[in-house]
ROLOMAR-349385 format. One record per residue (C-alpha): residue number from 1; residue in one letter; x negated, y, z. Coordinates in Angstrom, 2 decimals, padded with zeros to 5 digits. Each point is the difference from the previous one (the first is absolute). Layout:
<rs>
<r lumti="NUM" migu="A" px="X" py="Y" pz="Z"/>
...
</rs>
This chain:
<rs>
<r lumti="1" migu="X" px="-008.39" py="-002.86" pz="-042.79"/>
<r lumti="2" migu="X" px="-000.25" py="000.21" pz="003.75"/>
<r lumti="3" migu="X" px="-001.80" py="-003.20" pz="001.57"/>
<r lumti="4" migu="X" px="002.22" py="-000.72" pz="002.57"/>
<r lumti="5" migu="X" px="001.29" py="-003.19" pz="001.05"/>
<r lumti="6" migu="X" px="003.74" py="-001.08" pz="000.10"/>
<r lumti="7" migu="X" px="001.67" py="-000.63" pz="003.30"/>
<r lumti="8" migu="X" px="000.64" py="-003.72" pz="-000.04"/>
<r lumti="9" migu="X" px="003.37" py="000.41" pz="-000.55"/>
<r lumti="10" migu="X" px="-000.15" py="001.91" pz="-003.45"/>
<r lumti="11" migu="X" px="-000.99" py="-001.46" pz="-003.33"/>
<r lumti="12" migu="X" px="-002.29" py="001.35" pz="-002.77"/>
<r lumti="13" migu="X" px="001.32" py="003.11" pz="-002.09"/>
<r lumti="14" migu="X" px="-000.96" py="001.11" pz="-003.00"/>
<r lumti="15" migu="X" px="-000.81" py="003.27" pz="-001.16"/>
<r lumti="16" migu="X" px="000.87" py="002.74" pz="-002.37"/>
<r lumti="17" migu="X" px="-002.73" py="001.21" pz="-002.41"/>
<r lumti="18" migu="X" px="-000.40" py="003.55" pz="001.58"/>
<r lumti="19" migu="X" px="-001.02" py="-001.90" pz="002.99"/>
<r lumti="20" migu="X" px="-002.19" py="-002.18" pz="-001.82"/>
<r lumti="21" migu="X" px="-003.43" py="001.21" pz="001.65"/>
<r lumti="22" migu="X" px="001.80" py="000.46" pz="003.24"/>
<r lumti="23" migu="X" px="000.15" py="-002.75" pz="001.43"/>
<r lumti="24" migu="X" px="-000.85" py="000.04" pz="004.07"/>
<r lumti="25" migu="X" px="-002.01" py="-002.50" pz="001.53"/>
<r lumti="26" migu="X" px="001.83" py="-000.63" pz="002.93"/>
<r lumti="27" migu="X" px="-000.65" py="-003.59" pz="-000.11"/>
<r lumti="28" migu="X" px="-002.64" py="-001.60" pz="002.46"/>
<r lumti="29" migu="X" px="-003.60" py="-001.19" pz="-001.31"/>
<r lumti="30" migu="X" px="-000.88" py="-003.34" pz="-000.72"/>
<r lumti="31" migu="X" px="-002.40" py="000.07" pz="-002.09"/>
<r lumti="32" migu="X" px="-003.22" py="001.78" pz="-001.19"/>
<r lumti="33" migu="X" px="001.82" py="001.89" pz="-002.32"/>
<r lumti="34" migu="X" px="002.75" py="001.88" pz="002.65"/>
<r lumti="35" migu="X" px="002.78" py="000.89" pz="-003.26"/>
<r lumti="36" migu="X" px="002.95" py="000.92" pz="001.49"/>
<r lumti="37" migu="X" px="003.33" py="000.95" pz="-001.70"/>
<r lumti="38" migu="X" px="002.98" py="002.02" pz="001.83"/>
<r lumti="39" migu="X" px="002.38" py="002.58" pz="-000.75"/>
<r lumti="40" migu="X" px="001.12" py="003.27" pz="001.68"/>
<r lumti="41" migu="X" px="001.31" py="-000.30" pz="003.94"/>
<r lumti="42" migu="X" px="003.16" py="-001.64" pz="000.38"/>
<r lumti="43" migu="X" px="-000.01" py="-002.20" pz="-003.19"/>
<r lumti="44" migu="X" px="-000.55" py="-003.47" pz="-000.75"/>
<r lumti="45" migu="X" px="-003.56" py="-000.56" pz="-000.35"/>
<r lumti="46" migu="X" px="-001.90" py="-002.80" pz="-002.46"/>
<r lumti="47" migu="X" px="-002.06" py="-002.91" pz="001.67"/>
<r lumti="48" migu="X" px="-003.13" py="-000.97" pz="-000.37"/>
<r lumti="49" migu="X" px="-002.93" py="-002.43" pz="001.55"/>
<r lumti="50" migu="X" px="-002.84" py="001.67" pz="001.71"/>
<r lumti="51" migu="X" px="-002.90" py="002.16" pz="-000.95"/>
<r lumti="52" migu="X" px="-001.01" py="-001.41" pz="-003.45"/>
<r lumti="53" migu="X" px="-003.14" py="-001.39" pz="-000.41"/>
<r lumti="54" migu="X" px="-000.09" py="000.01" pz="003.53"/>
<r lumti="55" migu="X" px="-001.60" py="-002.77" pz="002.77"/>
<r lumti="56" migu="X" px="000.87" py="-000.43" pz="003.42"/>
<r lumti="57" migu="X" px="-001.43" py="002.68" pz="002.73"/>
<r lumti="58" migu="X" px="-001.59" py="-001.47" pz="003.28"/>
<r lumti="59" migu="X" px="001.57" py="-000.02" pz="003.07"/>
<r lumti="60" migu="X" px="-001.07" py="003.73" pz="001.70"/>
<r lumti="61" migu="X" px="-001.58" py="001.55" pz="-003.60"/>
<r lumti="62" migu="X" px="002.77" py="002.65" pz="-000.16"/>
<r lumti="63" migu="X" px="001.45" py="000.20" pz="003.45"/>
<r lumti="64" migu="X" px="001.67" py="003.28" pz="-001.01"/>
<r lumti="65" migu="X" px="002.42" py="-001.50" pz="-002.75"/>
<r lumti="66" migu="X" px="003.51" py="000.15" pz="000.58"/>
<r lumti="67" migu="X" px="002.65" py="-002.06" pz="-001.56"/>
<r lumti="68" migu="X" px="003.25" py="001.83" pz="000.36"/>
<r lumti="69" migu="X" px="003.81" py="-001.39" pz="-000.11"/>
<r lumti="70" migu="X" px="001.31" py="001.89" pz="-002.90"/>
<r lumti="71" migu="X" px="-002.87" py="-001.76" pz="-002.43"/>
<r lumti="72" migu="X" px="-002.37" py="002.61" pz="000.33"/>
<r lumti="73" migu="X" px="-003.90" py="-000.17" pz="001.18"/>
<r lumti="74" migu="X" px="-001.63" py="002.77" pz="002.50"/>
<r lumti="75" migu="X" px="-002.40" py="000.65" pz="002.01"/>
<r lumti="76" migu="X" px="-000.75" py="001.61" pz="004.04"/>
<r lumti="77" migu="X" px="-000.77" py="003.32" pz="-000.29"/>
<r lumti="78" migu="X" px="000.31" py="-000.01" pz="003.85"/>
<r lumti="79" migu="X" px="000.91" py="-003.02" pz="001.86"/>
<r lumti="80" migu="X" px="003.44" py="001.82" pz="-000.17"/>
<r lumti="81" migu="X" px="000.28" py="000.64" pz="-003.07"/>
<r lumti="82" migu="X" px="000.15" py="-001.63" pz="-003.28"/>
<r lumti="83" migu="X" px="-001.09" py="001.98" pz="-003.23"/>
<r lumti="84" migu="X" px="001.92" py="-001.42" pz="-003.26"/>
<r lumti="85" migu="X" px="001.60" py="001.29" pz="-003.46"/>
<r lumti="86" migu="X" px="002.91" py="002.41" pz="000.03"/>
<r lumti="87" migu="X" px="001.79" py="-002.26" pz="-002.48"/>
<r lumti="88" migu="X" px="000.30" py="-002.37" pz="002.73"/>
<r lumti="89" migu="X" px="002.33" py="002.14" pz="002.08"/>
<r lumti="90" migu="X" px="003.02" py="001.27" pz="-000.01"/>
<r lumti="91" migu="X" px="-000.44" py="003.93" pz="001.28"/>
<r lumti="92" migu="X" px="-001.38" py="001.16" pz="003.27"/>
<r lumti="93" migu="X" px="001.72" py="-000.35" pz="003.99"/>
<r lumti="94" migu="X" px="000.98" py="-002.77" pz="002.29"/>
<r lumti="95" migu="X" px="-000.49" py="-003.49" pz="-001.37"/>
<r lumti="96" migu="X" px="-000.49" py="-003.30" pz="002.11"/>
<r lumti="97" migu="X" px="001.14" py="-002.27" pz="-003.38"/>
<r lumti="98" migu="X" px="-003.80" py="-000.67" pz="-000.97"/>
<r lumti="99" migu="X" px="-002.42" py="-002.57" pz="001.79"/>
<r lumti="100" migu="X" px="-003.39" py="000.17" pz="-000.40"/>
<r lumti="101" migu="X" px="-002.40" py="-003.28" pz="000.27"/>
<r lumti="102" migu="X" px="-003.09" py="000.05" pz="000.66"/>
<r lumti="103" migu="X" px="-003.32" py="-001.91" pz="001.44"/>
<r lumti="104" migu="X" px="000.27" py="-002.88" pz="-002.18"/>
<r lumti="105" migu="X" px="-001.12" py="-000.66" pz="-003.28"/>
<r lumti="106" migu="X" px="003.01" py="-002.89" pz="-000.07"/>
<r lumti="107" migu="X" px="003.15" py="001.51" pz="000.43"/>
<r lumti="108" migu="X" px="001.47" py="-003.16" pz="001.50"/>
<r lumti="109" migu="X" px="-002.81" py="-000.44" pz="002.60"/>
<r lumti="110" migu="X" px="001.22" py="000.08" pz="003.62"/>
<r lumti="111" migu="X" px="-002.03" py="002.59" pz="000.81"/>
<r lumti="112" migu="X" px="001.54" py="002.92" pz="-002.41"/>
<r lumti="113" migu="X" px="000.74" py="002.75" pz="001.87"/>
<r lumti="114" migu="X" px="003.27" py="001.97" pz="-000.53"/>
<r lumti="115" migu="X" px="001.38" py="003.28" pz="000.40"/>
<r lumti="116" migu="X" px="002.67" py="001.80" pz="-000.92"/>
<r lumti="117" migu="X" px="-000.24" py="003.69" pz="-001.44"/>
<r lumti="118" migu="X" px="001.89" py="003.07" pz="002.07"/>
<r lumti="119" migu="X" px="-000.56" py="002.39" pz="-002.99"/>
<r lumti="120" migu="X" px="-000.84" py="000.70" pz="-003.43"/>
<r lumti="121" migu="X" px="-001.84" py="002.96" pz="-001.97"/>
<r lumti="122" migu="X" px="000.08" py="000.02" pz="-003.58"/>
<r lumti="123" migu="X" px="-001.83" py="002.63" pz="-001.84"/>
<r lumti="124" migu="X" px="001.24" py="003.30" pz="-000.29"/>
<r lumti="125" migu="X" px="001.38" py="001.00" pz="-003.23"/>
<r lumti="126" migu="X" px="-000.35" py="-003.87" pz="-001.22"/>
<r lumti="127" migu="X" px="002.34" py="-000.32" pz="-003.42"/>
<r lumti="128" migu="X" px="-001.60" py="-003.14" pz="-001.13"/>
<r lumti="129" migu="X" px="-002.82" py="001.10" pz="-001.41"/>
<r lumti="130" migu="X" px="-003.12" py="000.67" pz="001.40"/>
<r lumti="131" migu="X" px="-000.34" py="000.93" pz="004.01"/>
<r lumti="132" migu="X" px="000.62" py="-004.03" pz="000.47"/>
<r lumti="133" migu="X" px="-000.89" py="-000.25" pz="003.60"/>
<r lumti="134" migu="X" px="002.23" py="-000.12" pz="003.34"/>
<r lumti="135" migu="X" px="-000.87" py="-000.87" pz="003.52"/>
<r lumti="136" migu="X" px="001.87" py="-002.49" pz="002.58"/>
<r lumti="137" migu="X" px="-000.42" py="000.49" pz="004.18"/>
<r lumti="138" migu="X" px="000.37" py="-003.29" pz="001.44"/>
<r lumti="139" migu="X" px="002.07" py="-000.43" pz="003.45"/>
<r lumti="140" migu="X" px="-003.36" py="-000.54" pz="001.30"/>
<r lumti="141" migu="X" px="-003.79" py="-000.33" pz="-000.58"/>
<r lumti="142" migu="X" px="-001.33" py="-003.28" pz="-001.98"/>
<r lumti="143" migu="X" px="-003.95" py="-000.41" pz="001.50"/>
<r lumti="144" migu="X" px="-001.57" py="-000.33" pz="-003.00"/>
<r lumti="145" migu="X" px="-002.58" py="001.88" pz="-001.91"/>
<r lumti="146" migu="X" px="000.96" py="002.87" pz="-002.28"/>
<r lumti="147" migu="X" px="-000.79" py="001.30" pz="-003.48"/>
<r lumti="148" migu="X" px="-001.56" py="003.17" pz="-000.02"/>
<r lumti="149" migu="X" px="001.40" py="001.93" pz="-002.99"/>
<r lumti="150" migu="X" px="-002.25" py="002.01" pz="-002.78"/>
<r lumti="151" migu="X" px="-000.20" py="003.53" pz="000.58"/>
<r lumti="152" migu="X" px="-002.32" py="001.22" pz="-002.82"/>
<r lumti="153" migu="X" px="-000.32" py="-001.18" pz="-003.57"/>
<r lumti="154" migu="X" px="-003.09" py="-001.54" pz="000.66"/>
<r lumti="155" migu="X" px="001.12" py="-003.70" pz="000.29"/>
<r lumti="156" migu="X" px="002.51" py="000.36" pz="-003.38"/>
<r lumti="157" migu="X" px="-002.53" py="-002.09" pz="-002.07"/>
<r lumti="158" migu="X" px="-001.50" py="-003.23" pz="000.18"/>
<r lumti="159" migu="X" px="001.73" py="-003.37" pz="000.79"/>
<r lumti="160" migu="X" px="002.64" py="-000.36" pz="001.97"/>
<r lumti="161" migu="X" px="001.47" py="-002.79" pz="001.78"/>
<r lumti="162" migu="X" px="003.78" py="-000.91" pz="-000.18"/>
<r lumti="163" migu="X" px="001.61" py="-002.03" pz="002.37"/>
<r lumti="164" migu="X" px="004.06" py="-000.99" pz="000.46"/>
<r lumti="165" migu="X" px="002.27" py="-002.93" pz="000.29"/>
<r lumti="166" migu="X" px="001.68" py="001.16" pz="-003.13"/>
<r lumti="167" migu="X" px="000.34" py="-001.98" pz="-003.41"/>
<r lumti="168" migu="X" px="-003.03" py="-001.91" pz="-001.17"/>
<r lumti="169" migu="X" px="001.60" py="000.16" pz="-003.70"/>
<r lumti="170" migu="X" px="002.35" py="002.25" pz="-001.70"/>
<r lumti="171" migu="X" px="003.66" py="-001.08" pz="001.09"/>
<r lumti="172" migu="X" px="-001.99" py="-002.47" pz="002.78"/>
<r lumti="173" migu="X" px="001.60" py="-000.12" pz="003.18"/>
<r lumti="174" migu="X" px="-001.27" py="001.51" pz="003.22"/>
<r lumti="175" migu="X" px="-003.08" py="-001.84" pz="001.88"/>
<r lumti="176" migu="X" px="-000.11" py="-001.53" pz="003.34"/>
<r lumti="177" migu="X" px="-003.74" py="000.49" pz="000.26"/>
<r lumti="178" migu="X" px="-001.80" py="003.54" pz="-000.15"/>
<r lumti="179" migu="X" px="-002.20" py="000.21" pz="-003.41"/>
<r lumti="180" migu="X" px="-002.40" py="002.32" pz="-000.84"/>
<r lumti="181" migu="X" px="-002.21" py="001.24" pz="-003.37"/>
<r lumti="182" migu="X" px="-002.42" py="002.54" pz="-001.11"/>
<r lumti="183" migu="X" px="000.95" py="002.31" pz="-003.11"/>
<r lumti="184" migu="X" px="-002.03" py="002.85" pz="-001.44"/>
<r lumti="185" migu="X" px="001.04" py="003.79" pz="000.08"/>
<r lumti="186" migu="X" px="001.55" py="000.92" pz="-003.35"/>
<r lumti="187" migu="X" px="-000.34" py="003.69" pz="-001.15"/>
<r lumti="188" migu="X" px="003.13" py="002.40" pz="-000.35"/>
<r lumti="189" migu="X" px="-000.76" py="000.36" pz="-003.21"/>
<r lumti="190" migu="X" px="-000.20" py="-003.89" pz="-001.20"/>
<r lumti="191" migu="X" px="003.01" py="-000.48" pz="002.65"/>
<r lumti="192" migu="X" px="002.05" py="002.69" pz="-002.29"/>
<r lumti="193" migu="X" px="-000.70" py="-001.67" pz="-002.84"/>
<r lumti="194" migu="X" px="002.39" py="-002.63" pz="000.94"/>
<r lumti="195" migu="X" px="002.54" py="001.76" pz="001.93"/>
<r lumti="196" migu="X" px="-000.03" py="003.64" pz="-001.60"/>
<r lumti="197" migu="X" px="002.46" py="002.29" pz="002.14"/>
<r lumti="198" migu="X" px="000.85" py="-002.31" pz="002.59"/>
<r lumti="199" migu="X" px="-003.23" py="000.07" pz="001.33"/>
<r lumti="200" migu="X" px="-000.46" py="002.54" pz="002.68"/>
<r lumti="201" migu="X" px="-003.73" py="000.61" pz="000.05"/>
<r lumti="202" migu="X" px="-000.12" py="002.85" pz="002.63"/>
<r lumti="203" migu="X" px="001.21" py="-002.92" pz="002.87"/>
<r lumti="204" migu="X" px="-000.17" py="-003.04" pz="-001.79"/>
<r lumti="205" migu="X" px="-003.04" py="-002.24" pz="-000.43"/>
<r lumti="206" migu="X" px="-000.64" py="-003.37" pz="-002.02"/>
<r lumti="207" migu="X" px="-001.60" py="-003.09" pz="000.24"/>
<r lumti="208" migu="X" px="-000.38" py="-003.20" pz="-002.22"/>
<r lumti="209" migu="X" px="-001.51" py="-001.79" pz="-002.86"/>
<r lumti="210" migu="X" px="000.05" py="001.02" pz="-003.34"/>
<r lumti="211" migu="X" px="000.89" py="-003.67" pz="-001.03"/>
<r lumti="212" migu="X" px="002.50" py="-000.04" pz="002.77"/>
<r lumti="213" migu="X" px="000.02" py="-003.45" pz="002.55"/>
<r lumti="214" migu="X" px="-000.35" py="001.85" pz="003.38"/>
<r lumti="215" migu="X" px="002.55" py="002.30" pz="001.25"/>
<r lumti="216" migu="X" px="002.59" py="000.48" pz="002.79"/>
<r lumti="217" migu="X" px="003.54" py="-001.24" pz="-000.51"/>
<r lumti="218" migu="X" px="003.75" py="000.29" pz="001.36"/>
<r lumti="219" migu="X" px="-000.42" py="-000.50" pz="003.64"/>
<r lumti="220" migu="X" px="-003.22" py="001.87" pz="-000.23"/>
<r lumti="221" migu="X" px="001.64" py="003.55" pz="000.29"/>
<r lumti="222" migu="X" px="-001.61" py="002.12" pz="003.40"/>
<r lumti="223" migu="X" px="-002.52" py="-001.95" pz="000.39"/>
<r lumti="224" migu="X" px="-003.28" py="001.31" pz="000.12"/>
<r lumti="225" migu="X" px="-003.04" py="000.28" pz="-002.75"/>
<r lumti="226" migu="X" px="-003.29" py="000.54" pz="001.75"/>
<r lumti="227" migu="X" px="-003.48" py="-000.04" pz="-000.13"/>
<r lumti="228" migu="X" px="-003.23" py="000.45" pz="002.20"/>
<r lumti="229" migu="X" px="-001.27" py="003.66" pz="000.95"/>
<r lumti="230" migu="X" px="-003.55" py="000.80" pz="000.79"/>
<r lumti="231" migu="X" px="000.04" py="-001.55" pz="003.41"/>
<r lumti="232" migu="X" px="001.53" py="-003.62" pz="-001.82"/>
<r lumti="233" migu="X" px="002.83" py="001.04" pz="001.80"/>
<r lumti="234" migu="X" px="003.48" py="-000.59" pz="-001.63"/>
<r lumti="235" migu="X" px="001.69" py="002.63" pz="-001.48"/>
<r lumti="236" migu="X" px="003.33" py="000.46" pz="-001.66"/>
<r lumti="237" migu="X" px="-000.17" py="001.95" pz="-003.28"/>
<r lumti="238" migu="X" px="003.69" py="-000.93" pz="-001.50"/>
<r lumti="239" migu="X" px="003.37" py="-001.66" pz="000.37"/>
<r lumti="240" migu="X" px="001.23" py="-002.66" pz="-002.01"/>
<r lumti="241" migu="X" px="002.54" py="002.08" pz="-002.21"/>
<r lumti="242" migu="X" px="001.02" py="-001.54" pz="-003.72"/>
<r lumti="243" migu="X" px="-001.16" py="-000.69" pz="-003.07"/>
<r lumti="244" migu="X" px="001.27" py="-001.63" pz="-003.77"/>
<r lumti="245" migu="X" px="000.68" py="-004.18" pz="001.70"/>
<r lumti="246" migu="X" px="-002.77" py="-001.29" pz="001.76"/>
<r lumti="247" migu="X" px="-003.77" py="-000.48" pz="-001.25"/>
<r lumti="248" migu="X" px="000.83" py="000.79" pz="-003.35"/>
<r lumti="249" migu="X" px="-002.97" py="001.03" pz="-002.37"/>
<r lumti="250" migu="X" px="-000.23" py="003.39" pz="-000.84"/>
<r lumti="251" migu="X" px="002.33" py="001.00" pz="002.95"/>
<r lumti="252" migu="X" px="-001.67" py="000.34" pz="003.40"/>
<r lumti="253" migu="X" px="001.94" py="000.54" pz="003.23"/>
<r lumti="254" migu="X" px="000.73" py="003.12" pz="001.27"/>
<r lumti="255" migu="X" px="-000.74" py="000.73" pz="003.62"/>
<r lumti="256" migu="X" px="001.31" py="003.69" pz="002.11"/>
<r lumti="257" migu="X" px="-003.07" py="001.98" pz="000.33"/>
<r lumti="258" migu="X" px="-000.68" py="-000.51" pz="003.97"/>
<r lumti="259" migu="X" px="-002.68" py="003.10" pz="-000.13"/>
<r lumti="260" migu="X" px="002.23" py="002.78" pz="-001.53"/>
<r lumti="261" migu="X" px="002.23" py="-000.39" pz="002.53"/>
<r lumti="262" migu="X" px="-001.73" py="-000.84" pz="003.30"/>
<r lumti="263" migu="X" px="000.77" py="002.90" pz="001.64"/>
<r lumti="264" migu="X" px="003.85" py="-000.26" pz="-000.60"/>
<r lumti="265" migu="X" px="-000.30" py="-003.27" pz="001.56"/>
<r lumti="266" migu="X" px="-001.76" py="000.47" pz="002.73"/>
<r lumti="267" migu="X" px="002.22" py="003.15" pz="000.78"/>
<r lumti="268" migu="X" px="003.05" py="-002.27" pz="-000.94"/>
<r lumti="269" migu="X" px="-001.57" py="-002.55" pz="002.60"/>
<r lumti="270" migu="X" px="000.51" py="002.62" pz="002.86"/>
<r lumti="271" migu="X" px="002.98" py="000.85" pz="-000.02"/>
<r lumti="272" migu="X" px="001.13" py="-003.86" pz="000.31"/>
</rs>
């Protein structure tokens, strides 16, 4: 299920058992484990608390992260605009329905800065399953540093950190404070293991615990998963996507592949 979280005026769903391993994480991060849970665009999505197994991020660790209106995380891939999960739009064009916050690590501190979005580009070709990524242009710049995004392959292994105001526990509710977690890199081949065909290894990538506890939840959905590069530099390698509930064991989440498609973003990005 997708790991998006619910707007606040929609209640939990439930879902069908085709859609059992699909479940979005649209939901913020509250904890170190960032499980998630949504559904597809323009349905009701589950809540959750935030990243599980989670604690609470300092003021200024992640000044990228972006907590977005709809229940979805994100992060500035320019100080214009916000990179995020396709799942957590609705289609591409004019939109000025989504405010993103950002600069705070509280989302009711005074000091949260606010802006609306002008547009929206989801993925082209996105169905639902696999190319989960889409990119928002604010009506104007946020100063704030930016997450560079992986290019290469290079920085697909490892730990990874996960970060959101998502659920901190499967059907949680969304976090006021920003949590964050570290969670290994989990092979295509174990990740199949658990999700067979709906696993899409050519632009997905997982990360998690064999015994489960850590993970991104609903809420958690478009933010990022990153990691340091060879300079210690952050770098984005995925977005938080789905997975089978949140830090279950034996089912790690499932992030978009940031490196496979790097160069659609980045042309995507131009033309915004």
């Amino acid at each position: 299920m997708t790991r998006t979280a619910p707007p606040p005026t929609k209640g939990s769903v439930s879902t069908v058992s085709t859609l059992a391993a699909l479940i979005k994480r649209t939901l913020a991060v509250g904890a170190v484990a960032l499980a998630a849970v949504s559904l597809q665009p323009g349905a009701a999505n589950a809540s959750q608390a935030p990243v599980v197994g989670g604690t609470r991020a300092a003021q200024g660790e992640f000044p990228f992260m972006v907590r977005l209106s709809m229940g979805c995380g994100g992060a500035l891939y320019t100080q214009q605009i916000v990179l995020t999960a396709a799942h957590c739009v609705n289609g591409s064009g004019n939109n000025t329905s989504i405010t993103a916050t950002a600069g705070v690590v509280d989302l009711n501190s005074s000091s949260a800065v606010k802006v609306k979005s002008t547009k929206v580009l989801q993925a082209p070709g996105y169905n639902g399953k696999g190319k989960d990524w889409a990119l928002i242009k604010l009506a104007k710049p946020i100063n704030l540093p930016t997450l560079k995004i992986a290019d290469t392959k290079a920085f697909d292994n490892g730990t990874f950190t996960i970060a959101g105001w998502g659920a901190a526990r499967e059907g949680g509710g969304q976090q006021r404070y920003l949590l964050k977690a570290t969670v290994p890199f989990v092979s295509d081949a174990a990740c199949q293991s658990a999700y067979g065909s709906d696993l899409v290894p050519s632009d997905e990538i997982c990360a998690g615990f064999d015994q489960g506890g850590v993970d991104t939840c609903q809420g958690d959905s478009g933010g990022p998963m990153f990691r340091r590069d060879d300079t210690n530099a952050w770098i984005q390698v995925g977005i938080v996507s789905w997975g089978e509930g949140c830090a279950r064991a034996g089912y790690p989440g499932v992030y978009s592949e940031v490196s496979t498609f790097a160069t659609a973003i980045k042309n995507a990005a131009a033309t915004l």
